[in-house]
PDB file of the backbone (N, CA, C, O) and the ligand in Angstrom, with CONECT records:
HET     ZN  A 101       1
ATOM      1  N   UNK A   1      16.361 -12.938  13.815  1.00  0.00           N
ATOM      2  CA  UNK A   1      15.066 -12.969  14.470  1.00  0.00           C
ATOM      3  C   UNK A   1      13.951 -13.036  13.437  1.00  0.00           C
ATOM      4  O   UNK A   1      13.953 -12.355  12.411  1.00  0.00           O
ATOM      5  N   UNK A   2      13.038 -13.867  13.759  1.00  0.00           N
ATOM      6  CA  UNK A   2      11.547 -13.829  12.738  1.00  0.00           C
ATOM      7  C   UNK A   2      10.656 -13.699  13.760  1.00  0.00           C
ATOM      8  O   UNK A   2      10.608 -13.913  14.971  1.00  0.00           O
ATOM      9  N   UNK A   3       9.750 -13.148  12.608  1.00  0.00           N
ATOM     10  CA  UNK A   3       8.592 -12.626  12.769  1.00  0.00           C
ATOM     11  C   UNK A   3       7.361 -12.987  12.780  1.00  0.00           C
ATOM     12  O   UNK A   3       6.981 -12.708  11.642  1.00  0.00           O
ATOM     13  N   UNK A   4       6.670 -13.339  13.226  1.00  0.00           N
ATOM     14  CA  UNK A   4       5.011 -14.328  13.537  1.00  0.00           C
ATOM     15  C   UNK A   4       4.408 -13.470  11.899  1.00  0.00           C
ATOM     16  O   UNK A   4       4.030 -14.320  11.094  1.00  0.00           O
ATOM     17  N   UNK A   5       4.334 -12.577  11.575  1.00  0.00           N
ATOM     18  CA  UNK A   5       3.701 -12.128  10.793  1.00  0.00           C
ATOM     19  C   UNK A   5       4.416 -12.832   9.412  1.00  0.00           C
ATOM     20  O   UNK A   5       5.570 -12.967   9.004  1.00  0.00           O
ATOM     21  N   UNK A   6       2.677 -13.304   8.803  1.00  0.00           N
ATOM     22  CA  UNK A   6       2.915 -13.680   7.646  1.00  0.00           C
ATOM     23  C   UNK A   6       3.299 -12.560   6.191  1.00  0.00           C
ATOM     24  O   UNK A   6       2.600 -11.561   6.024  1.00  0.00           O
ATOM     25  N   UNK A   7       4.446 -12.880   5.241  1.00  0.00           N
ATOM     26  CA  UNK A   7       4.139 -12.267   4.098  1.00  0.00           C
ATOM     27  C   UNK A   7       2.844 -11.939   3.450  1.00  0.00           C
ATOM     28  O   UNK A   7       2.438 -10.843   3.063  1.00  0.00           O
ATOM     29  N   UNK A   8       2.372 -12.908   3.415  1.00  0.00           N
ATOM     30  CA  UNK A   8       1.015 -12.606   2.536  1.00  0.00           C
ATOM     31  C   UNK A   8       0.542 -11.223   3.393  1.00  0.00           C
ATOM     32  O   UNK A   8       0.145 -10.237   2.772  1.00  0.00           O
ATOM     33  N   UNK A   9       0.615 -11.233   4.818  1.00  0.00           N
ATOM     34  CA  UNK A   9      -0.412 -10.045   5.107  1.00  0.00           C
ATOM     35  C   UNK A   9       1.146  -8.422   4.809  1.00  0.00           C
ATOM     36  O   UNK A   9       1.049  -7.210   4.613  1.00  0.00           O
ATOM     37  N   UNK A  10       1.874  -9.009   4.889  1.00  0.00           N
ATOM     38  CA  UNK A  10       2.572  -8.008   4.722  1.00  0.00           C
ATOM     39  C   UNK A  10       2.561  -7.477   3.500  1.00  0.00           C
ATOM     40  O   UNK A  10       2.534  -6.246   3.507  1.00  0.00           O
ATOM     41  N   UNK A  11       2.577  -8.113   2.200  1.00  0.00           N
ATOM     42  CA  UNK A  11       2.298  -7.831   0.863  1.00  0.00           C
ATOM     43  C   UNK A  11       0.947  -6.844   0.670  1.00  0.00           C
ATOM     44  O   UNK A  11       0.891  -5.716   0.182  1.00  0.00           O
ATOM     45  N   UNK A  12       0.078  -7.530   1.128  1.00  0.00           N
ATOM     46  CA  UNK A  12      -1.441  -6.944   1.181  1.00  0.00           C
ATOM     47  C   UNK A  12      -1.318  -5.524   1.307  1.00  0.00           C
ATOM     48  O   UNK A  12      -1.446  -4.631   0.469  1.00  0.00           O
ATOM     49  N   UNK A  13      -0.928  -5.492   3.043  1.00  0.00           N
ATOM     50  CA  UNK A  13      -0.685  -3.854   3.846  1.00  0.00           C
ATOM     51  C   UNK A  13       0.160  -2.973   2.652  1.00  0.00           C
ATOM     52  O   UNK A  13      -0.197  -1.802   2.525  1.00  0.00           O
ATOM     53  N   UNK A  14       1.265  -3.466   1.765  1.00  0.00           N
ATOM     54  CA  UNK A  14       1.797  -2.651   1.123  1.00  0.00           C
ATOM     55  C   UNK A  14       1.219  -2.440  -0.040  1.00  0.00           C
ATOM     56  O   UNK A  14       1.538  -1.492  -0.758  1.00  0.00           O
ATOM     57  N   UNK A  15       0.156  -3.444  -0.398  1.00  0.00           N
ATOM     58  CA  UNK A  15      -0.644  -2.826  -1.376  1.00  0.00           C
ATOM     59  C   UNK A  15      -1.786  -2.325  -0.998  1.00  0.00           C
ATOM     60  O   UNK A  15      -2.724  -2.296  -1.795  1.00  0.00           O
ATOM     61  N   UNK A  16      -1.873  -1.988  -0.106  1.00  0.00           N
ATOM     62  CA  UNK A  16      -3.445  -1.502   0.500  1.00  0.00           C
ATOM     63  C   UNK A  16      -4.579  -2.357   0.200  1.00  0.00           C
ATOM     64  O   UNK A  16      -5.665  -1.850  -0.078  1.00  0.00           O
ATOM     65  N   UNK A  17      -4.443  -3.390   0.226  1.00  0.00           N
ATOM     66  CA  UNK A  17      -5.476  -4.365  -0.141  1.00  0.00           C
ATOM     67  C   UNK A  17      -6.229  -5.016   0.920  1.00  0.00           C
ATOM     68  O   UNK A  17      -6.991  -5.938   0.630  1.00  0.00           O
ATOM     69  N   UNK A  18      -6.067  -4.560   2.318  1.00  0.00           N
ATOM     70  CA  UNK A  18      -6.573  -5.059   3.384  1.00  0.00           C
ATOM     71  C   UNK A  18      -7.469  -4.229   4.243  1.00  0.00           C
ATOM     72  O   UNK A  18      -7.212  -3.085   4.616  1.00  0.00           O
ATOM     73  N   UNK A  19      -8.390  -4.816   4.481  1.00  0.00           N
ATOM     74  CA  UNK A  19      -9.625  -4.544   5.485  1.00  0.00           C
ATOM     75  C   UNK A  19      -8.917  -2.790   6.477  1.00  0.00           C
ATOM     76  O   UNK A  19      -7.837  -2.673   7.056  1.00  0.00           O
ATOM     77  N   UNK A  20      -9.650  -2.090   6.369  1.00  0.00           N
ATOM     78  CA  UNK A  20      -9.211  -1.034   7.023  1.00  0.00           C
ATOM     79  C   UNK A  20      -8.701  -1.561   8.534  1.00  0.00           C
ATOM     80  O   UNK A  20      -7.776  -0.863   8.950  1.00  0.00           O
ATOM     81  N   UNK A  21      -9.068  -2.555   9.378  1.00  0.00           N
ATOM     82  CA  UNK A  21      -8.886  -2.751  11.004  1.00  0.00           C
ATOM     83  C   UNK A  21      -7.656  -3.333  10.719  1.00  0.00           C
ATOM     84  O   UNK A  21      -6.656  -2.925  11.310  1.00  0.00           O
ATOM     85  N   UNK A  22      -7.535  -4.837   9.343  1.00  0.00           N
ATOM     86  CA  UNK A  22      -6.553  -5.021   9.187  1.00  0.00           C
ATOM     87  C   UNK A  22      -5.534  -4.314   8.969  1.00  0.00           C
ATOM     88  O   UNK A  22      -4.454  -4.877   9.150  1.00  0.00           O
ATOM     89  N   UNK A  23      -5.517  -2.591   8.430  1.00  0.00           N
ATOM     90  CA  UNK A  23      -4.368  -2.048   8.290  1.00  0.00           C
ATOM     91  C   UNK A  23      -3.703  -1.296   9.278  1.00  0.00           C
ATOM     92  O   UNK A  23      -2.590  -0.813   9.487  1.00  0.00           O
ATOM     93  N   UNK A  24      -5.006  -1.397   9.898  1.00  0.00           N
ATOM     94  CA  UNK A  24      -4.063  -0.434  11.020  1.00  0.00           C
ATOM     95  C   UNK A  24      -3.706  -0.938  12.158  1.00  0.00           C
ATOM     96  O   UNK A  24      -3.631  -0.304  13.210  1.00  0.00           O
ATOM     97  N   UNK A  25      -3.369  -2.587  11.945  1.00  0.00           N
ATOM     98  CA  UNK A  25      -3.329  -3.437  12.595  1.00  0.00           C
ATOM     99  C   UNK A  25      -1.339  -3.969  12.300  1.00  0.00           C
ATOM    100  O   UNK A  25      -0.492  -4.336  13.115  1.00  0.00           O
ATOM    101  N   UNK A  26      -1.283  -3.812  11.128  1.00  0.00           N
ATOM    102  CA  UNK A  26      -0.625  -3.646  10.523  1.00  0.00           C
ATOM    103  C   UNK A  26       0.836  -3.324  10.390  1.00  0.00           C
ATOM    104  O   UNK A  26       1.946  -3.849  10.479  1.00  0.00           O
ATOM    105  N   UNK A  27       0.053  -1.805  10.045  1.00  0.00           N
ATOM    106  CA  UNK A  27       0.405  -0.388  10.767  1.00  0.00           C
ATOM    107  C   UNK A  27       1.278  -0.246  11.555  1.00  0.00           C
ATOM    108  O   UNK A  27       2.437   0.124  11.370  1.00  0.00           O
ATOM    109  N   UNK A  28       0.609  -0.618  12.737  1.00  0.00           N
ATOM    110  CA  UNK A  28       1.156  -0.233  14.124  1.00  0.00           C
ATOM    111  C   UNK A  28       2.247  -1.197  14.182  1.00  0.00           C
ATOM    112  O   UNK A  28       3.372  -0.741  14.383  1.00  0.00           O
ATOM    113  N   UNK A  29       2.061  -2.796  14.001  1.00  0.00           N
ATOM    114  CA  UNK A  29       3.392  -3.915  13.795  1.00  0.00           C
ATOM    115  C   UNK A  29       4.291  -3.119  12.946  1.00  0.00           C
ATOM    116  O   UNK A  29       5.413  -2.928  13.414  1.00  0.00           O
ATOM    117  N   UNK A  30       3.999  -2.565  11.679  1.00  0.00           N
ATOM    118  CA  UNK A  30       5.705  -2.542  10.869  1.00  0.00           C
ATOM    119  C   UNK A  30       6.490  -1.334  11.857  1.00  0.00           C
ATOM    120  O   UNK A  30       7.667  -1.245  12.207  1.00  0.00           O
ATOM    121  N   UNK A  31       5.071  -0.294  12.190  1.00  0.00           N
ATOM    122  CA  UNK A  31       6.381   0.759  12.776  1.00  0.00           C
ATOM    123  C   UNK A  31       6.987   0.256  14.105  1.00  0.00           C
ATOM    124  O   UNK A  31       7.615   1.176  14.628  1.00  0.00           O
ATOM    125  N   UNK A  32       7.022  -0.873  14.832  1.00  0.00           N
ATOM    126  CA  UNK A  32       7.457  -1.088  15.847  1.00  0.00           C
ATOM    127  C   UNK A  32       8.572  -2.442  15.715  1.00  0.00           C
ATOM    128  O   UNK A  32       9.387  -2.893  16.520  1.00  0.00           O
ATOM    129  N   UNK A  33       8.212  -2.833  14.362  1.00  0.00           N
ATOM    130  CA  UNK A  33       9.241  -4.367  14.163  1.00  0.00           C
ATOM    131  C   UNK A  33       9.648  -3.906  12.879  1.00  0.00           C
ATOM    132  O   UNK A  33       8.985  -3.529  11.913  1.00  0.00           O
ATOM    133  N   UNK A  34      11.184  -4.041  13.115  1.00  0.00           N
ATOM    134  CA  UNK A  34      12.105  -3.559  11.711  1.00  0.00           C
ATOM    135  C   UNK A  34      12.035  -4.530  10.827  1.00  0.00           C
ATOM    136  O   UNK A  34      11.626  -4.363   9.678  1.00  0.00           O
ATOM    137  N   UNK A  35      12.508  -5.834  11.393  1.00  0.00           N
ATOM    138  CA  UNK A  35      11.588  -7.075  10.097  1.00  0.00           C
ATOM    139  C   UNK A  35      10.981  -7.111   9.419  1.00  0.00           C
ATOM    140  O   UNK A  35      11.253  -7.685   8.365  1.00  0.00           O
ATOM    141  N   UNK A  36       9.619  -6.420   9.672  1.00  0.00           N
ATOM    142  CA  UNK A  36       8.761  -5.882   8.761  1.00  0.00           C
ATOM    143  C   UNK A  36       8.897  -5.091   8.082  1.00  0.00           C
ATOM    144  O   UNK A  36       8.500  -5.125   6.917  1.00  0.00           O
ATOM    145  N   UNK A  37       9.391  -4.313   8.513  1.00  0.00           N
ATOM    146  CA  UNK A  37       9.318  -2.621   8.282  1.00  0.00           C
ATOM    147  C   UNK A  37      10.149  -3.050   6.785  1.00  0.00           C
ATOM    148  O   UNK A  37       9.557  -2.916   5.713  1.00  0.00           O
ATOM    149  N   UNK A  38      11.492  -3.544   6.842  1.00  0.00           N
ATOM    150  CA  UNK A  38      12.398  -4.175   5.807  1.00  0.00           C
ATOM    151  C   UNK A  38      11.563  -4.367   4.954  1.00  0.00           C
ATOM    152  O   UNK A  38      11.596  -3.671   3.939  1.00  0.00           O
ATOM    153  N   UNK A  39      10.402  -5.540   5.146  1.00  0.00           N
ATOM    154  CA  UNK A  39       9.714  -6.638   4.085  1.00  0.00           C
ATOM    155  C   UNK A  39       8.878  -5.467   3.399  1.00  0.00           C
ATOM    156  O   UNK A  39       8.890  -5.419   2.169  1.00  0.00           O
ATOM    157  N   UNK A  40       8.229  -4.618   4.043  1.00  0.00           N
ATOM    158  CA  UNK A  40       7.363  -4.097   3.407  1.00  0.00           C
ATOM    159  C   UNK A  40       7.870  -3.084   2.356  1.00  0.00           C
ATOM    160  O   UNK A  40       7.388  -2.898   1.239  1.00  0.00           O
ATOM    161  N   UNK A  41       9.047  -2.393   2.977  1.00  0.00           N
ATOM    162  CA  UNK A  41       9.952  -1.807   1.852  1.00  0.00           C
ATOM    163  C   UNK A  41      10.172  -2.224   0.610  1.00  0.00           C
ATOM    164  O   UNK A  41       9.844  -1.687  -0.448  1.00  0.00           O
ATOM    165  N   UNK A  42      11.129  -3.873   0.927  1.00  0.00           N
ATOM    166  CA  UNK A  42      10.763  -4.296  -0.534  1.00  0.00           C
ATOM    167  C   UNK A  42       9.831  -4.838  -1.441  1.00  0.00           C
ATOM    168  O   UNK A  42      10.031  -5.024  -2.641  1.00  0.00           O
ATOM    169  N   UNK A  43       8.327  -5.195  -0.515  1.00  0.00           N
ATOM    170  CA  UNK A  43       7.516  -5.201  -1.148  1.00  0.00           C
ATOM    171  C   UNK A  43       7.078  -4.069  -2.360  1.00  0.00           C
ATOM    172  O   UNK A  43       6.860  -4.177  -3.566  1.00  0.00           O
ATOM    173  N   UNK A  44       7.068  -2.980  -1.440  1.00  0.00           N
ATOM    174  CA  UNK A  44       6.297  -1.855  -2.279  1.00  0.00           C
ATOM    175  C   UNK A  44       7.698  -1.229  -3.356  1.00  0.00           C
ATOM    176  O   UNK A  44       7.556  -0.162  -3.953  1.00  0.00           O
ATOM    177  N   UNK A  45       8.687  -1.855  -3.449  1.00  0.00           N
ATOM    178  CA  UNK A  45      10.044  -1.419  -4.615  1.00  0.00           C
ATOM    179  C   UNK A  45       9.550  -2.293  -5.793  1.00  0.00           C
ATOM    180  O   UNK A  45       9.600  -2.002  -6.988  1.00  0.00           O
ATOM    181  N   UNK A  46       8.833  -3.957  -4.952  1.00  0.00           N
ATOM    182  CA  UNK A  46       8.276  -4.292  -6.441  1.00  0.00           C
ATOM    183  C   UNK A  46       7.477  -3.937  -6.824  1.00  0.00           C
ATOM    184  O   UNK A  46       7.377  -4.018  -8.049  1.00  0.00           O
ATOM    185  N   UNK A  47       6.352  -3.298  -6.036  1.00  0.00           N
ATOM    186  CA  UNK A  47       5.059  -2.565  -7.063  1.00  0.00           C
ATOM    187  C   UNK A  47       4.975  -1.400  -7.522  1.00  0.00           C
ATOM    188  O   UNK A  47       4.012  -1.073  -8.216  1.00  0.00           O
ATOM    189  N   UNK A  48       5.916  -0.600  -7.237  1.00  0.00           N
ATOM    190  CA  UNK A  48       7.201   0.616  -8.151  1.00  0.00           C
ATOM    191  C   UNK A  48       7.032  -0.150  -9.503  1.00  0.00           C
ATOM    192  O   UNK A  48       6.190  -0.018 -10.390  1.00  0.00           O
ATOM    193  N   UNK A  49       8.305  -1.154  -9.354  1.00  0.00           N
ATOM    194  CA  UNK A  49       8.269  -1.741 -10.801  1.00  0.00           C
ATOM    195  C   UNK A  49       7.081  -2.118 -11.815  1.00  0.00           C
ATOM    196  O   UNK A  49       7.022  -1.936 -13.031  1.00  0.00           O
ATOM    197  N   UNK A  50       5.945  -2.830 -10.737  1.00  0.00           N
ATOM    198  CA  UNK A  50       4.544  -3.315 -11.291  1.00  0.00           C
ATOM    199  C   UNK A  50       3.809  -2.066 -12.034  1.00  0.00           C
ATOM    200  O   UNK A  50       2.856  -2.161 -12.808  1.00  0.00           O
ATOM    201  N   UNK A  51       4.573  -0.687 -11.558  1.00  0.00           N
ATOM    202  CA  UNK A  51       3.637   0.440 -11.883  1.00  0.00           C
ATOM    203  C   UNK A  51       4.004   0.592 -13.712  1.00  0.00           C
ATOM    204  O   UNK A  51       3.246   1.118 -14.526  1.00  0.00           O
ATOM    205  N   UNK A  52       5.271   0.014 -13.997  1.00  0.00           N
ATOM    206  CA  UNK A  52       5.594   0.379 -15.334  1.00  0.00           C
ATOM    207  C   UNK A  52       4.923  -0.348 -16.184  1.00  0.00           C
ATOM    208  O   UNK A  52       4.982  -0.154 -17.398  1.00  0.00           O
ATOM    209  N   UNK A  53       4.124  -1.379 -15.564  1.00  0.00           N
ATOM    210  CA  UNK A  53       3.071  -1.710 -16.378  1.00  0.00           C
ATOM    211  C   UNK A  53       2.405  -0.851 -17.171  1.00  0.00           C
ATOM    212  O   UNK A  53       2.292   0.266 -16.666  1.00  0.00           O
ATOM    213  N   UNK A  54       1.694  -1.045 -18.749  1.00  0.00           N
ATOM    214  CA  UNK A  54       0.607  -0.281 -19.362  1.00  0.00           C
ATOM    215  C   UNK A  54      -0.356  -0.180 -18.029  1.00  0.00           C
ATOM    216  O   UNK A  54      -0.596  -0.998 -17.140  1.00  0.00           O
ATOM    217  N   UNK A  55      -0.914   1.485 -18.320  1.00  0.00           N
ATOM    218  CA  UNK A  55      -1.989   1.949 -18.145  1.00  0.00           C
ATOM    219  C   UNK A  55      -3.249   0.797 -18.102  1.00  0.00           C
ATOM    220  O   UNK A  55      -3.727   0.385 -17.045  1.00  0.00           O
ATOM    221  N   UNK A  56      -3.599   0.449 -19.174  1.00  0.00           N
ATOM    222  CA  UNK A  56      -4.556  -0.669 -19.278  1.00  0.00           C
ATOM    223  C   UNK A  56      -5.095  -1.932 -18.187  1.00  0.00           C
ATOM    224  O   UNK A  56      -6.144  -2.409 -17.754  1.00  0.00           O
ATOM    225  N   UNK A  57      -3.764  -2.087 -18.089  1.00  0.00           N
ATOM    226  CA  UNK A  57      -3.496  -2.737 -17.300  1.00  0.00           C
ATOM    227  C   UNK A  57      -3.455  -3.226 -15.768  1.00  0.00           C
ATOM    228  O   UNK A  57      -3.536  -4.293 -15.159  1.00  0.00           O
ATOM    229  N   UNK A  58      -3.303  -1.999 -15.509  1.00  0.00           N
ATOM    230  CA  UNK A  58      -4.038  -1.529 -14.120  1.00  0.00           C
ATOM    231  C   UNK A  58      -5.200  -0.709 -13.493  1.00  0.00           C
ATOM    232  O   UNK A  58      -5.605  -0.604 -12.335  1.00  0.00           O
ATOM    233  N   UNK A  59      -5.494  -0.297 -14.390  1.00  0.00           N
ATOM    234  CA  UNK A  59      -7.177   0.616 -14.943  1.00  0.00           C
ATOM    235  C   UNK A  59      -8.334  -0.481 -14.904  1.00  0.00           C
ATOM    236  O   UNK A  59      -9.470  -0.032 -15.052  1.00  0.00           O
ATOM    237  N   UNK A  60      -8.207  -1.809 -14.732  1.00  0.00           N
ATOM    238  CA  UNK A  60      -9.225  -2.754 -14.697  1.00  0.00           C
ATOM    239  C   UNK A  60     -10.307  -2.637 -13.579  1.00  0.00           C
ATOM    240  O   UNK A  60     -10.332  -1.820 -12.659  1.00  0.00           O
ATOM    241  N   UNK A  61     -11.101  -3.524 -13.828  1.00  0.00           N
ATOM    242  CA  UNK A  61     -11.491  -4.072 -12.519  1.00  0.00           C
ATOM    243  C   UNK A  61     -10.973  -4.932 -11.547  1.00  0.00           C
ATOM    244  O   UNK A  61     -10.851  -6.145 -11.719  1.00  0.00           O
ATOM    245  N   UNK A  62     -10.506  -4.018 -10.001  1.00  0.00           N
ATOM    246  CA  UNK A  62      -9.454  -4.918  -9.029  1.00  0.00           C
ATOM    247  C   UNK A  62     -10.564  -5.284  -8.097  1.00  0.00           C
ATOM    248  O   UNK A  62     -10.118  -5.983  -7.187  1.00  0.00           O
ATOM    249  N   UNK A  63     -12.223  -5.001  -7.962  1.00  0.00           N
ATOM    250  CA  UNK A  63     -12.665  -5.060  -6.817  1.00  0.00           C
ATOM    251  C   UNK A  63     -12.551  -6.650  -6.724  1.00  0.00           C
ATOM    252  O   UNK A  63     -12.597  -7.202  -5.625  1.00  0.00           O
ATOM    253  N   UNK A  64     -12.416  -7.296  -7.791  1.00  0.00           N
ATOM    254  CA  UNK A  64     -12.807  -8.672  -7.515  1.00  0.00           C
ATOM    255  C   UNK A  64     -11.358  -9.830  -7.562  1.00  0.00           C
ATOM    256  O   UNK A  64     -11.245 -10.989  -7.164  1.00  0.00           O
ATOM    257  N   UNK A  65     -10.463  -8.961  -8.184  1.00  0.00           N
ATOM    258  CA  UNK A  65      -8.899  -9.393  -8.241  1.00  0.00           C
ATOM    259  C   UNK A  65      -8.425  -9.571  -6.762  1.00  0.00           C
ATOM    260  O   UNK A  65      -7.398 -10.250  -6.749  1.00  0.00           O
ATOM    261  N   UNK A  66      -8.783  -9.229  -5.640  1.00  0.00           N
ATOM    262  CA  UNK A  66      -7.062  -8.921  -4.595  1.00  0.00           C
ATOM    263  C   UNK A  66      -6.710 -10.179  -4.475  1.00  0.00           C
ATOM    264  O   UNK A  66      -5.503 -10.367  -4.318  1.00  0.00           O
ATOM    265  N   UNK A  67      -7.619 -11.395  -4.510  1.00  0.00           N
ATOM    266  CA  UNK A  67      -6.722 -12.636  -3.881  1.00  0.00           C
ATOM    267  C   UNK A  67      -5.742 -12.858  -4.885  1.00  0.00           C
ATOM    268  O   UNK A  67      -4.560 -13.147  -4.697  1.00  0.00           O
ATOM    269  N   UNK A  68      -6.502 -12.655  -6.278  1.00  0.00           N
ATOM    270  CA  UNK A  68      -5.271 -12.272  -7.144  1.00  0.00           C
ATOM    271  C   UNK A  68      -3.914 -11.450  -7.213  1.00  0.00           C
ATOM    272  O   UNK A  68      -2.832 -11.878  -7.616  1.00  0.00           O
ATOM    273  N   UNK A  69      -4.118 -10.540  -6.870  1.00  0.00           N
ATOM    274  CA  UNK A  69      -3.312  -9.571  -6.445  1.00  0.00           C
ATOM    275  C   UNK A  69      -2.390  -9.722  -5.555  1.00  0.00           C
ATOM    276  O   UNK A  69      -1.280  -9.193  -5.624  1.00  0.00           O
ATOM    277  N   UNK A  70      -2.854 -10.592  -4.485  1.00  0.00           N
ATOM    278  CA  UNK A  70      -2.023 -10.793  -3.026  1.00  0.00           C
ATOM    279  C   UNK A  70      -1.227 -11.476  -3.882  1.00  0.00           C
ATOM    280  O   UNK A  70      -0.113 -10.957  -3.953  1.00  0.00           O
ATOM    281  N   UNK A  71      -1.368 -12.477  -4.587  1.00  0.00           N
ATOM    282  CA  UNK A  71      -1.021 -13.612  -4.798  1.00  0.00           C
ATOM    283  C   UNK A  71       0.268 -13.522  -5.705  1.00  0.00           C
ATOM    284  O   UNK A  71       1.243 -14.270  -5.620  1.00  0.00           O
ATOM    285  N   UNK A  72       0.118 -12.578  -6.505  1.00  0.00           N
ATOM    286  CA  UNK A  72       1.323 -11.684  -7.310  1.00  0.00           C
ATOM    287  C   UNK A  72       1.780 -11.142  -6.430  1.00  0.00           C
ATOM    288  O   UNK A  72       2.974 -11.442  -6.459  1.00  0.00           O
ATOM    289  N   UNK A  73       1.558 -10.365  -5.444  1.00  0.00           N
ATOM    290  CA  UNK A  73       2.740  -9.606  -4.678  1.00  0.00           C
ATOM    291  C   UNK A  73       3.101 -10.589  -3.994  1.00  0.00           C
ATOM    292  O   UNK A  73       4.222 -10.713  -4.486  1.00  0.00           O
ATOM    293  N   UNK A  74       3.021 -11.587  -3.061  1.00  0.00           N
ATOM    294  CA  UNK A  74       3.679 -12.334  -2.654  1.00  0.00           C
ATOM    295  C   UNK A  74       4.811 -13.455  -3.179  1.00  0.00           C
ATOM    296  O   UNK A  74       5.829 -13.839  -2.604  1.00  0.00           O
ATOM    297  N   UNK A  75       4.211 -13.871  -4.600  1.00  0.00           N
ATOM    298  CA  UNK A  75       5.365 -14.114  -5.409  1.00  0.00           C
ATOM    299  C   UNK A  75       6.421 -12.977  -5.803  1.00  0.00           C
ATOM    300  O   UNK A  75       7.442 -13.618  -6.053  1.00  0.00           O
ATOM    301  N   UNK A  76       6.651 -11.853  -5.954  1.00  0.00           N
ATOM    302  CA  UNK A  76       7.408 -10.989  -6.125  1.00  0.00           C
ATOM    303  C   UNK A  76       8.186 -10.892  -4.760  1.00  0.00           C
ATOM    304  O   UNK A  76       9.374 -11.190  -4.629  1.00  0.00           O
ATOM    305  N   UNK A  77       7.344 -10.428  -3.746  1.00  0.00           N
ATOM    306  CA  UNK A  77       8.358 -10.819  -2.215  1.00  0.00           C
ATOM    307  C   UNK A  77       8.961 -11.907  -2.102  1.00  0.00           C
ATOM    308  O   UNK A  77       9.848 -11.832  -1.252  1.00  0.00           O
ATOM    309  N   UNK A  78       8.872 -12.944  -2.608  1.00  0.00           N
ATOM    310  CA  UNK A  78       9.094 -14.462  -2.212  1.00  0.00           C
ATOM    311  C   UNK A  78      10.715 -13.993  -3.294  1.00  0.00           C
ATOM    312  O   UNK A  78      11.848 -13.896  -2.823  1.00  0.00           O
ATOM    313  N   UNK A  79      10.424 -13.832  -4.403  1.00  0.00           N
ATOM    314  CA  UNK A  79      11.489 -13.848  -5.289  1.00  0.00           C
ATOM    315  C   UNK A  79      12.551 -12.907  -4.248  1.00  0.00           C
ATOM    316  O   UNK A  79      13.407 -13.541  -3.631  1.00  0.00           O
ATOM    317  N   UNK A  80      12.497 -11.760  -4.111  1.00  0.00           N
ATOM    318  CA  UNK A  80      13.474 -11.275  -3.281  1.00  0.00           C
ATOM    319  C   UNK A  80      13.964 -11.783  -1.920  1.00  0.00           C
ATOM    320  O   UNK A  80      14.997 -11.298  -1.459  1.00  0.00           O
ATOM    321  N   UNK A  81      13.441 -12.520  -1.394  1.00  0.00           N
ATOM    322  CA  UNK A  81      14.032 -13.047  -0.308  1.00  0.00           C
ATOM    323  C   UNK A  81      14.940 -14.145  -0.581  1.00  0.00           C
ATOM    324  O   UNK A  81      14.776 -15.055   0.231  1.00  0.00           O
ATOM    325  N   UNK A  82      15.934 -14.400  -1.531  1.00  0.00           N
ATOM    326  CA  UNK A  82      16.837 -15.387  -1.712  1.00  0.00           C
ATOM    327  C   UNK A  82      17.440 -16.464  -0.296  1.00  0.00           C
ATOM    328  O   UNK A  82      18.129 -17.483  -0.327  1.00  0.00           O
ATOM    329  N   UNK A  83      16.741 -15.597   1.039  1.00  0.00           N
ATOM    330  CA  UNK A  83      17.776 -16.134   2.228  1.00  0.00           C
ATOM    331  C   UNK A  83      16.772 -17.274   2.740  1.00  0.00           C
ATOM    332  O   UNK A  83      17.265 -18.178   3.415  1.00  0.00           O
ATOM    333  N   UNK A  84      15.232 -17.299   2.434  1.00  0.00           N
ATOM    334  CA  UNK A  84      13.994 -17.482   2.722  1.00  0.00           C
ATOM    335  C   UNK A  84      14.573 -18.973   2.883  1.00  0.00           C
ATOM    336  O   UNK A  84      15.469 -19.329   2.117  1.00  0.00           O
ATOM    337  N   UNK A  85      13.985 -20.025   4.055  1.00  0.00           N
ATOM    338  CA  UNK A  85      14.723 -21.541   4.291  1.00  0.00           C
ATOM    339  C   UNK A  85      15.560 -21.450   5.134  1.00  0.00           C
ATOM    340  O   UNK A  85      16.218 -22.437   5.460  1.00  0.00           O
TER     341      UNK A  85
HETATM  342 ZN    ZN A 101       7.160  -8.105  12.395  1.00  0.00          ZN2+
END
């Protein structure tokens, strides 16, 4: 079964990078669709890993990064979905 909901917004929600209405919009989808619920899991296992980044590194300025940001977490989700096609 798939899911109408795009990665990109699922990446976002697990990085908290989305509009407060958007999250709790969100929200309410992963706890009710396990599909998600899955994606977002392994989303946020890669930004676990992203955390072993230097300090420096994430200490920046993000107010102006997220499309950036999305844009890295969604390549990191994309990589784990080998089944994706
Ligand atoms: Zn869903």
């Amino acid at each position: 079964m798939r899911c109408e909901r795009e990665i990109t917004e699922l990446a976002a929600y697990a990085m908290a990078a989305l509009d407060p209405t958007e999250t709790v919009l969100i929200d309410r989808h992963v706890r009710e669709c396990p599909v998600c619920a899955v994606d977002v899991d392994g989303i946020r296992t890669t930004l676990a890993a992203v955390r072993r980044l230097p300090a420096e590194e994430l200490l920046g300025n993000w107010s102006g990064r997220l499309a950036e940001l999305r844009e890295a977490a969604v390549r990191a989700a994309l990589a784990q979905r080998p089944d994706q096609g």
